[in-house]
Each structure stands twice: as structure tokens, then as C-alpha cells.
C-alpha positions as CSV (number, residue, x, y, z in Angstrom):
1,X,134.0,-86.9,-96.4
2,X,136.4,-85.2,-93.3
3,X,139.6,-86.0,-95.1
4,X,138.0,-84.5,-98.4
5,X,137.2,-81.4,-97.0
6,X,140.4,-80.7,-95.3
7,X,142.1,-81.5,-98.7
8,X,140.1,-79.2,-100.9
9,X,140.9,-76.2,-98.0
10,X,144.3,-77.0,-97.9
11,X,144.7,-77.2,-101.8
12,X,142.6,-74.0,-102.2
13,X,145.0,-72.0,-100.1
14,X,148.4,-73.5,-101.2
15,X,147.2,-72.8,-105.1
16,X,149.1,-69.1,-104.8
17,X,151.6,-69.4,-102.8
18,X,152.9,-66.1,-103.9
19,X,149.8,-64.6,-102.4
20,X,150.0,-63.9,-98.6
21,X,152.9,-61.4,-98.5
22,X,154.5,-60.0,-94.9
23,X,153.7,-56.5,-93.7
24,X,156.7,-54.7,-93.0
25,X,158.0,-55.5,-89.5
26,X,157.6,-53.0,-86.6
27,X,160.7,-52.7,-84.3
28,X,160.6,-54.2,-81.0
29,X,162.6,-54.6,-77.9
30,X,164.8,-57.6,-78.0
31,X,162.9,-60.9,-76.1
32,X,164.4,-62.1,-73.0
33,X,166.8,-65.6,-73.8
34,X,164.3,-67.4,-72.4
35,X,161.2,-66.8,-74.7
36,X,163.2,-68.5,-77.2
37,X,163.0,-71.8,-75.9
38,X,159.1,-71.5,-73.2
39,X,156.8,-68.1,-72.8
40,X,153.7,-68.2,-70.4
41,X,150.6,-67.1,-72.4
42,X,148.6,-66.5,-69.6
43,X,149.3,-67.0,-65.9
44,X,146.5,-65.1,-64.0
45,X,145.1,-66.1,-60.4
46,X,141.9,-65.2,-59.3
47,X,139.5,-65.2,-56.1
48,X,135.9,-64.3,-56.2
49,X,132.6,-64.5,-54.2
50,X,129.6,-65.2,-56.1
51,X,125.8,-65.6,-55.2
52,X,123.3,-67.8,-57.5
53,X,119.3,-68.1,-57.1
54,X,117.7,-70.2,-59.0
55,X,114.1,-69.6,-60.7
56,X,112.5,-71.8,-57.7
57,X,113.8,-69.1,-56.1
58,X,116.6,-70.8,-54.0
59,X,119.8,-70.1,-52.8
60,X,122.2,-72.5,-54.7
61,X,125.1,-70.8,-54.4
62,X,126.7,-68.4,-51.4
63,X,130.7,-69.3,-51.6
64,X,134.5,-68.2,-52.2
65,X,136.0,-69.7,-54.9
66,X,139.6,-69.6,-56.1
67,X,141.3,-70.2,-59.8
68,X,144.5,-70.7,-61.6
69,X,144.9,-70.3,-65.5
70,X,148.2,-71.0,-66.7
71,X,148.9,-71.6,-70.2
72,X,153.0,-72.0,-71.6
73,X,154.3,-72.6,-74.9
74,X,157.6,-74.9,-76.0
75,X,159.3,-73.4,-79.2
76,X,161.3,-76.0,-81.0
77,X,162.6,-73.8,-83.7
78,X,163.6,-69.8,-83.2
79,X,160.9,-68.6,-85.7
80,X,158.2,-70.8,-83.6
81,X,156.5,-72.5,-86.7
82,X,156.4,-75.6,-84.2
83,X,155.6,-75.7,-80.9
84,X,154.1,-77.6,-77.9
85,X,151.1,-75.7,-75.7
86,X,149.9,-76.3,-72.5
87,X,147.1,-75.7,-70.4
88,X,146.8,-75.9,-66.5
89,X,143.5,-75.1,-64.8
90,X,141.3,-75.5,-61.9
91,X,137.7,-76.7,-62.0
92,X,136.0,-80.1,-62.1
93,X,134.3,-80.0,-65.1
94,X,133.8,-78.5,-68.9
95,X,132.3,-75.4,-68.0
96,X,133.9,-74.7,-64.4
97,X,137.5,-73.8,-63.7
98,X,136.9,-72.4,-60.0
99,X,137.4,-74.2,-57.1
100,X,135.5,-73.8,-53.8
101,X,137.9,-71.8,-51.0
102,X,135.9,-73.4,-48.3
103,X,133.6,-69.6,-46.9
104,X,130.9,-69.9,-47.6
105,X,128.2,-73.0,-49.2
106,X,130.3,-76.3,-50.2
107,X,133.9,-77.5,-48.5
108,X,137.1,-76.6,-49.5
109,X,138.2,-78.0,-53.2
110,X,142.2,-78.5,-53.3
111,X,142.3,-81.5,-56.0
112,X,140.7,-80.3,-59.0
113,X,143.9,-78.9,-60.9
114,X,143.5,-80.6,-64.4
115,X,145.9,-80.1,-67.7
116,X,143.1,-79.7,-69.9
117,X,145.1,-78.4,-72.9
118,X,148.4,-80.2,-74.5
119,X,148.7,-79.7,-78.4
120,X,151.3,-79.8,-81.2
121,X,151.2,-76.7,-83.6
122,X,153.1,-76.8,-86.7
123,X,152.9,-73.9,-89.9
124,X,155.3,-75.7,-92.8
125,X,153.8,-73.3,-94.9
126,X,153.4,-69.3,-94.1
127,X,149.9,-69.2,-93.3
128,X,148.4,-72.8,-92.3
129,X,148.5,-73.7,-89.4
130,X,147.6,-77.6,-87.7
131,X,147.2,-78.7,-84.3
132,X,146.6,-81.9,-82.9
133,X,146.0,-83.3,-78.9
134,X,144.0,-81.4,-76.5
135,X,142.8,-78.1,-77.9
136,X,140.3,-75.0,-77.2
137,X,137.2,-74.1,-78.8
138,X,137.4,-71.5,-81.8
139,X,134.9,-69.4,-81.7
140,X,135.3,-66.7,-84.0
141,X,133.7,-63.3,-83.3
142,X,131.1,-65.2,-81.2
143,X,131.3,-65.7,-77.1
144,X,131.1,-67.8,-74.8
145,X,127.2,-67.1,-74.5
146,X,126.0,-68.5,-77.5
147,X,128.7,-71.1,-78.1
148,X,130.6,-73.1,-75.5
149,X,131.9,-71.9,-72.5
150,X,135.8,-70.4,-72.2
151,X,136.6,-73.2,-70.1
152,X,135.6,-76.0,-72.9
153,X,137.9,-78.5,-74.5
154,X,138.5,-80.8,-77.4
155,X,140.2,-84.0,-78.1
156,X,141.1,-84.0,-82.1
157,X,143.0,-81.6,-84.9
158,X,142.4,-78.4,-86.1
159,X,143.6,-77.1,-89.7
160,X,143.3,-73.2,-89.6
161,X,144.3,-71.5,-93.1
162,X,145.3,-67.5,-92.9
163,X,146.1,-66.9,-96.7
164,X,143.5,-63.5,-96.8
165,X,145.1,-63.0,-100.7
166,X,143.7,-66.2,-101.4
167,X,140.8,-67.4,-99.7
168,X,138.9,-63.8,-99.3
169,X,138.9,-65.0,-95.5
170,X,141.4,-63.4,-93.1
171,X,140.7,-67.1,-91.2
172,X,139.5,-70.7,-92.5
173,X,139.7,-73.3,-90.2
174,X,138.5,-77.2,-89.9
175,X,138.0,-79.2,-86.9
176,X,137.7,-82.7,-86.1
177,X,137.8,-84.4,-82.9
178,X,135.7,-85.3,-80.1
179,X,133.8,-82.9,-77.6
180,X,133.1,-85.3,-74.4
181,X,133.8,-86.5,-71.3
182,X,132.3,-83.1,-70.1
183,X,132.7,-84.4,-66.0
184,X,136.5,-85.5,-66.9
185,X,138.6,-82.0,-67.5
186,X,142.2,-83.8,-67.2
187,X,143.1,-84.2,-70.4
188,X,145.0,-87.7,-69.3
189,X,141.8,-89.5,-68.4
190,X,140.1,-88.4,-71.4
191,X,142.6,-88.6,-74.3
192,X,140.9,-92.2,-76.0
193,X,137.5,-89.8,-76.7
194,X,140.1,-89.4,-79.7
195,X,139.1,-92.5,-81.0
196,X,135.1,-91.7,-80.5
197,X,135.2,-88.2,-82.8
198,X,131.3,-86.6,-82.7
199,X,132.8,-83.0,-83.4
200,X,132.9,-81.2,-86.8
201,X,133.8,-77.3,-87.4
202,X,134.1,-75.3,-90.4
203,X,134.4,-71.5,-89.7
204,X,135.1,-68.3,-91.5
205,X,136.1,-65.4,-90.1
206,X,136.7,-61.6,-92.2
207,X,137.7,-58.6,-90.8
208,X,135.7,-56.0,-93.7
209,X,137.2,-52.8,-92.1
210,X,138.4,-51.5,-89.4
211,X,135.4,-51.5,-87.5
212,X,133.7,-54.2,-88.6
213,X,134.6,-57.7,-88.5
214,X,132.4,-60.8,-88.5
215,X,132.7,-64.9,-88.6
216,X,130.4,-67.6,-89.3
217,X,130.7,-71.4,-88.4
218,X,128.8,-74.7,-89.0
219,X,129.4,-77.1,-85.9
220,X,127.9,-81.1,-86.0
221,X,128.2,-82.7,-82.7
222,X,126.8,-86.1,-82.2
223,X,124.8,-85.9,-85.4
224,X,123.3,-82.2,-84.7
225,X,123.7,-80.0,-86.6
226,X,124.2,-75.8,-85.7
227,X,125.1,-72.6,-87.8
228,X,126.7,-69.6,-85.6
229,X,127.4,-66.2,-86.9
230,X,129.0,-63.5,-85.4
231,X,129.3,-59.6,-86.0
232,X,131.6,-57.1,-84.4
233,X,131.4,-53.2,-84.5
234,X,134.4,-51.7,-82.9
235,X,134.5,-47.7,-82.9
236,X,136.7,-44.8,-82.6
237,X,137.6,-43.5,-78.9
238,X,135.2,-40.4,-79.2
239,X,132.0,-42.2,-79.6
240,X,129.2,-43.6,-77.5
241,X,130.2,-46.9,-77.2
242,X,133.6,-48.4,-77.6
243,X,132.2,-51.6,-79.4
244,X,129.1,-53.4,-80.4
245,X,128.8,-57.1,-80.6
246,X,125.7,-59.7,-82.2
247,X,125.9,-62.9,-82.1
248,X,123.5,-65.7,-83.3
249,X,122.9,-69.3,-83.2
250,X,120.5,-72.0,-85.0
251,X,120.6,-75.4,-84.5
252,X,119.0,-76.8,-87.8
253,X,118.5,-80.5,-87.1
254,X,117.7,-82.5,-83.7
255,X,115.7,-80.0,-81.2
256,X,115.1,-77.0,-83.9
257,X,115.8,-73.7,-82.0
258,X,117.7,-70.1,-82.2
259,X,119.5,-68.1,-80.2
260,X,121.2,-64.7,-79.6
261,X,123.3,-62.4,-77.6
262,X,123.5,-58.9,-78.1
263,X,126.8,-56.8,-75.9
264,X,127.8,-53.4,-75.5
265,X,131.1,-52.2,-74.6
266,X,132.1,-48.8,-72.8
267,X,136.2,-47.8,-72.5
268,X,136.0,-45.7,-69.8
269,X,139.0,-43.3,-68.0
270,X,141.5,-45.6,-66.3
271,X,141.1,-48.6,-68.3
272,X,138.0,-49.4,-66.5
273,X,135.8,-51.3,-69.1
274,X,132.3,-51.6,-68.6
275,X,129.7,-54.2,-70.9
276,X,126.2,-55.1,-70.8
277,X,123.6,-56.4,-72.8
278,X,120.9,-59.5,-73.3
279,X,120.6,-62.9,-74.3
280,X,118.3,-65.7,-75.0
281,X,119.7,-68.6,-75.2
282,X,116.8,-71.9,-75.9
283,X,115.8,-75.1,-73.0
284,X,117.6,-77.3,-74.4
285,X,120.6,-75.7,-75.4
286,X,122.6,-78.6,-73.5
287,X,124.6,-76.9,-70.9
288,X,127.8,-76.2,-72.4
289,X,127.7,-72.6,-72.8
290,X,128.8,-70.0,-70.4
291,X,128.0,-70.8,-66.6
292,X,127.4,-67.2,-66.1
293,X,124.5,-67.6,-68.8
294,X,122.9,-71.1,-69.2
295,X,119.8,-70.9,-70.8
296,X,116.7,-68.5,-70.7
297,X,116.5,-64.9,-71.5
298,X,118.1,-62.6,-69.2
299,X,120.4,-59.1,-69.0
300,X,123.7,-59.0,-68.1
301,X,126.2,-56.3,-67.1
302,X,130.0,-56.8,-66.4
303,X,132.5,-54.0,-65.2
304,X,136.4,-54.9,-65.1
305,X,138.3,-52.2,-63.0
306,X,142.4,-52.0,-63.0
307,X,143.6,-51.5,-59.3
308,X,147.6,-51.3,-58.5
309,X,149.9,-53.1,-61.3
310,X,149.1,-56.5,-62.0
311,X,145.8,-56.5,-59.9
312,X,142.4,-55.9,-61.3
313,X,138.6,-56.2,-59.7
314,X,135.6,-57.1,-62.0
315,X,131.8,-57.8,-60.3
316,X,129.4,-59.2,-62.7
317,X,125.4,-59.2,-62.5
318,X,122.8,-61.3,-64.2
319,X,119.2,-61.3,-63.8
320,X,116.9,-63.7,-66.3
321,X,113.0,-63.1,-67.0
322,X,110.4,-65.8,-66.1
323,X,110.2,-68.8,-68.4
324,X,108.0,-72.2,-68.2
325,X,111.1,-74.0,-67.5
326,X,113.4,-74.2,-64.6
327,X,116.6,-71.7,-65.1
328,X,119.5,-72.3,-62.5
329,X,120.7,-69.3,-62.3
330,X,118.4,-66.8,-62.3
331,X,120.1,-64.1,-60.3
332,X,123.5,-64.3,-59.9
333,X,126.2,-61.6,-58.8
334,X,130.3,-62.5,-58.9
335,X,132.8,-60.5,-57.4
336,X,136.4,-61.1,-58.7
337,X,140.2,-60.2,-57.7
338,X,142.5,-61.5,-60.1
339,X,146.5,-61.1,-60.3
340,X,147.7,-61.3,-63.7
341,X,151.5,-63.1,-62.8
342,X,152.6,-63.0,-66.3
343,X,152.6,-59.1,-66.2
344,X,154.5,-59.7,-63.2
345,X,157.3,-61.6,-64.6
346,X,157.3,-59.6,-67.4
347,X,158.6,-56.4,-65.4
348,X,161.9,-59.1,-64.5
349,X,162.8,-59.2,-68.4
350,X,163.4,-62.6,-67.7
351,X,160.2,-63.9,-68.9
């Protein structure tokens, strides 16, 4: 049944191979040497504070915590159809890649740096791409509130088809692999889950405009079965808001339940960028979305603030109204310094 529907996809885009036609390139600088054969995607280290109460109305968290995210791609061949990617993080588990600094509740954490990421990625054919080994979480034009959390990993393959001329989608993709070992982030120690796959994803994903763009998925994990949908509204400089986001989720077999998350983006002078907005998210949800959310139904708001060059401050707030089940963070307040490296490098134009 898995190896039918990745044929049918595959067939269905390949059957005009005429269709999917460049767009004229745009001139750019020339890349450093380097960036032909390795180029950090991400390389950003953080510090923050954060404070989480619980609905018993505890004190569960009152710490410093520390993070690395570094990410790197191999190139085997100039025009990158086929390349090796990397992922290095802290964080002990699927949903935490923070460390404790030691300040604070909890002792210093120095050995929880995992490689939680390490796929192939090969496109023989303009427009599909495959990757197998340890990969993200596609998500679409849905966040980390109602699907997993940013953090997450798979074990498995992913075919993702970008052939808009022919499919009517700007993005088709299938995946199949395994979502476990949630306690065992180092990709090392979990690489047989491979053999164990519980984890099916077809999504879709259509830009209609250029302000509206919108993805829908159907995930099975461990025999349960959940539809996700996503719509984005992104508008021009002048008005109210800078962007409007809705996302929904309903788990159709297993524990029947729905979900959503509604957020609001303001571009302010400066760069600063400023969000907020509400979700619900049901009991028994399972744990795998967004720390900062969990379950229950609660507001949010998140402000991200450029300071000098590569350094930026965000502080985000939380508070989640009273439900007949125990929420574990029902206040919570993080405070965040992060140096983005890669920006860094970049200014030596040797990266």
C-alpha cells in the first residue's frame, strides 16, 4: 500500500516532464569556494531564562538554559542535486533542545549534545526530491503548536514532488519512517526504529496568491489517524497586521478530538517582530507538540527584537485558562539572547 502510493505520486509528476519550467535567474554575488563543497544552514547559539508554573500552581521551573543549533550541508555535485545534511543540537529529548546552565532550578547539563539529523537528498529529476536517514518534520503552513514540536525527528524517507505545472500543488510530499524513541535524540542510538516504521505523511501545500497560501496533511502514527490543515494570510507593509495564520488539527480515529491555533503577526520599525494569538490544543494530545504550548487552551504572545549585528533578544509569555485536567505549564515567561554565528561567518566571505 506505501510503495503504491509513492509510485502513483511519482508517476503523476514525471507524466510532463516538459511542465515545470525555470524562472529566469536573478544575478547574484559569486559564493565563497567553499559553499561549493559544505555551507552551514543554521548555526545560532542561544541563552535564555525561563519561569514555568504549573496549574497546581507550582513552581516547576526557575533556571538558565543554554542551546546550540547547528545544521551543515555536503554538496557532492556543483548544482547540489545530491547532498549530505546534518544536524547538531542540544537537549535530551524530542521536544527539548536546551540545556540547563546550572542558575537557577536543576544542575548544570554539559552532555546532552545529540546529532539528531543525518540524511541523503538526491533530485535526479528537476523537481522531486528524496531523502532518506534522520530527517525533520514537514509541516507545511502549520506550527509547531498544533503539530510536533521544532525540535522533533524522524527515522525513514521522504519523497517531496515540486512540479506546480503538473500536480496543481506548488508541494506534494510522502513520508515513511518511524517517529520514536522520543527520550533518545542521538540519532546513533536510535537509527534501528528504521526497521519498526509507525509513521505515515501525505501533505499538500499551494501558494493561491500572493497573500494567501495554505497546506493540508494526513499523518497515521501507530495506527492513529490525524488530518492537519493550515492557512496563511500574509499582507502588504501598510496594513494592520503583517500576517495572519489558522491552523487546525483532528485526529479521526483512536481518542477523537480537534484542535486549533490562531497567530497574529506585527512587522514593526527596526525589524522588531511582534506575534500573539490563542490555542487549544486537546488532553490527550500526547506531548509532542511545542513545549512552549502542551496542551489546554491558553494565549500566547512572542516579541523577537534585533540588537547589535548578529545578536537578537526575544521574551515570550504564555498564560492557559483553567481546565479539569492538569496543564504543566500554565504560566510560563522565557527570556532569550541568541547569536546567530552563520551571519557572522558570512561577513568573512569565506563561508
Amino acid at each position: 500500500m506505501r510503495r503504491t502510493i509513492l509510485a502513483c505520486v511519482i508517476a503523476l509528476a514525471a507524466a510532463r516532464p516538459g511542465a515545470a519550467q525555470s524562472q529566469p535567474a536573478t544575478p547574484r554575488s559569486p559564493e565563497p569556494p567553499l559553499r561549493r563543497w559544505f555551507e552551514f544552514q543554521q548555526f545560532v547559539l542561544s541563552t535564555r531564562y525561563r519561569v514555568i508554573e504549573s496549574s497546581a500552581d507550582v513552581v516547576t521551573s526557575n533556571h538558565m538554559q543554554y542551546r546550540e543549533q547547528i545544521r551543515a550541508r555536503f554538496n557532492f555535485d556543483r548544482k547540489k542535486l545530491y547532498t549530505l545534511t546534518t544536524g547538531f543540537y542540544s537537549g535530551s529529548n524530542f521536544i527539548g533542545s536546551w540545556d540547563n546552565l546550572g542558575p537557577g532550578t536543576g544542575d548544570f547539563d554539559g552532555h546532552d549534545h545529540n546529532m539528531r539529523q543525518l540524511f541523503l537528498s538526491a533530485t535526479p529529476v528537476t523537481g522531486i526530491e528524496g531523502q532518506f536517514g534522520g530527517i525533520y518534520v514537514n509541516r507545511g503552513e502549520t506550527t509547531e503548536f498544533t503539530s510536533y514540536d521544532d525540535d522533533g525527528y524522524l527515522v525513514g524517507g521522504r519523497v517531496s514532488i515540486r512540479r506546480p505545472r503538473s500536480l496543481h500543488l506548488d508541494e506534494l510530499s510522502v513520508t515513511e519512517g518511524t517517529l520514536g524513541s522520543t527520550n533518545t535524540p542521538n540519532l546513533w542510538t536510535r537509527r534501528h526504529d528504521i526497521q519498526h516504521a509507525n509513521y505515515t505523511q501525505v501533505l499538500g501545500a499551494k501558494r493561491l496568491s500572493q497573500t494567501v497560501s495554505t497546506s493540508v496533511d494526513y499523518t497515521r502514527v501507530a495506527g492513529v489517524h490525524t488530518l492537519r490543515g493550515g492557512l496563511a494570510l500574509r499582507f502588504k507593509p501598510r496594513a494592520p497586521i503583517s500576517a495572519l495564520r489558522y491552523e487546525q488539527y483532528a485526529r479521526v480515529s483512536g481518542s477523537k478530538a480537534a484542535g486549533f491555533a490562531v497567530l497574529a503577526d506585527r512587522n514593526l520599525p527596526r525589524s522588531i517582530r511582534i506575534q500573539g494569538g490563542y490555542a487549544t490544543i486537546d488532553e490527550k494530545y500526547g506531548g509532542l507538540n511545542a513545549d512552549r504550548v502542551q496542551r489546554g487552551r491558553r494565549f500566547l504572545a512572542l516579541a523577537t527584537i534585533p540588537l547589535v549585528g548578529p545578536l537578537s533578544a526575544s521574551i515570550y509569555a504564555t498564560h492557559a485558562l483553567h481546565s479539569p485536567y492538569t496543564v504543566s505549564n500554565k504560566t510560563r515567561f522565557d527570556a532569550v539572547l541568541a547569536w546567530d554565528v552563520m551571519a557572522s561567518l558570512r561577513k568573512t566571505r569565506k563561508f
